[in-house]
C-alpha positions in Angstrom: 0.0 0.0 0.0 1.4 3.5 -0.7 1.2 6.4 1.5 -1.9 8.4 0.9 -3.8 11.4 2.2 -7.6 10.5 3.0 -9.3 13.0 2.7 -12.9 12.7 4.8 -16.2 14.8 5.6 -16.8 15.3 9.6 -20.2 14.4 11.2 -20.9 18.2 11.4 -20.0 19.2 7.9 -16.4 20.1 8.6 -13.6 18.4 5.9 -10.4 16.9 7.7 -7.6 14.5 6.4 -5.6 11.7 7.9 -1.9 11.0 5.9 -1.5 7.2 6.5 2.0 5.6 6.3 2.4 2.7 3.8 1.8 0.1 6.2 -1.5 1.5 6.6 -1.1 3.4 10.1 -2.4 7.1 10.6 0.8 9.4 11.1 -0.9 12.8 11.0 -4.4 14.3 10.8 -5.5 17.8 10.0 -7.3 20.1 12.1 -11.5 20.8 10.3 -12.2 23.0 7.4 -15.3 24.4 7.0 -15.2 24.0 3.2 -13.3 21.2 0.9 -11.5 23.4 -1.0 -9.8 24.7 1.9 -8.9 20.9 3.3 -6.7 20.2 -0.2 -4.9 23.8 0.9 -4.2 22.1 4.2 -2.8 19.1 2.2 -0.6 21.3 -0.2 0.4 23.2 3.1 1.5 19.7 4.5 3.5 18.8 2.0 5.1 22.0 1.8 6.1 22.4 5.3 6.8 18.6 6.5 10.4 19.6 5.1 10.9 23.2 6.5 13.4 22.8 9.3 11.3 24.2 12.4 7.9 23.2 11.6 7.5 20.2 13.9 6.8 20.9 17.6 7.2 18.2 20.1 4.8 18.5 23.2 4.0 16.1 26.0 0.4 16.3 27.0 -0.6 15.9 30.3 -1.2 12.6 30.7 2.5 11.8 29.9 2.1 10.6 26.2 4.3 12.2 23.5 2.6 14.1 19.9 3.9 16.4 17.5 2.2 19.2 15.8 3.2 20.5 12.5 2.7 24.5 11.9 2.9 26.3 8.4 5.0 29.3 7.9 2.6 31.2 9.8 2.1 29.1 12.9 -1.2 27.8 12.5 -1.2 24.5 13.0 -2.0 22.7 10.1 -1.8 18.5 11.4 -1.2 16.7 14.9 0.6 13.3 15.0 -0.7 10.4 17.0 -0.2 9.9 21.2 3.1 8.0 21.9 4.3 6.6 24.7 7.7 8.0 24.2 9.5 11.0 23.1 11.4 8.9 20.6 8.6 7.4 18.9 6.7 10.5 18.2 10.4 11.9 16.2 10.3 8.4 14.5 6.5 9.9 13.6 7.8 12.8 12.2 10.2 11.1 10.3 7.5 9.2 8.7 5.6 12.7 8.2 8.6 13.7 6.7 9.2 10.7 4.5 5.4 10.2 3.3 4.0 13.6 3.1 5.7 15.2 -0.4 4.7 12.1 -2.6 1.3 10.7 -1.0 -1.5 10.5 -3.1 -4.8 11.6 -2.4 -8.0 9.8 -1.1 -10.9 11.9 -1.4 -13.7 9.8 0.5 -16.2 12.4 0.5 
C-alpha cells in the first residue's frame, strides 16, 4: 500500500484528512475545514512544510504521552501526529511525516 492522504467529511460538515504511512497506520491528521476546498490547501500546506526545518513541535500532553504538531509558515497548526508513549517514537513519527507527506496521493472519501 502506498502512503496516501484521506481525505474525509466530519459528522458536522467540517472536511479533515488523515496522511496514512504505507503500512496503513495514521501518522498525521489535519485540524477541520469548513469548506473542501480549503482541506486540499491544508494538504498542499502539509506537504510543503513537512520539510521546513522548524515546523515540527514536540509536546507532552498531560497525561504523559508524546505528539507532535506540524505549523505552516505562519504558525497555524495545520496537522497533529498520534499519542506516543515515548518522546522517541513520536520523532520516528515525524520522520515518517517527513518521509510520506511530499509524494502521497490523495484519497478523497467524500
Amino acid at each position: 500500500m502506498a502512503a496516501k492522504y484521506h481525505l474525509k467529511k466530519a459528522s458536522d460538515g467540517q472536511f479533515f484528512f488523515n496522511l496514512h504511512a504505507s503500512n496503513g497506520e495514521i501518522v498525521l491528521t489535519s485540524e477541520h475545514y469548513a469548506a473542501k476546498p480549503s482541506a486540499m490547501a491544508g494538504i498542499e500546506s502539509v506537504r510543503n512544510n513537512a520539510q521546513r526545518e522548524g515546523a515540527f513541535e514536540l509536546k507532552e500532553s498531560t497525561s504523559g504521552k508524546h505528539y507532535f504538531v506540524l505549523k505552516a509558515t505562519n504558525g497555524q497548526v495545520v496537522g497533529q501526529g498520534q499519542m506516543y508513549g515515548s518522546r522517541a517514537s513520536a520523532e520516528h513519527g515525524i520522520a515518517s511525516v517527513k518521509r510520506y507527506a511530499p509524494d502521497a496521493g490523495i484519497s478523497d472519501d467524500c
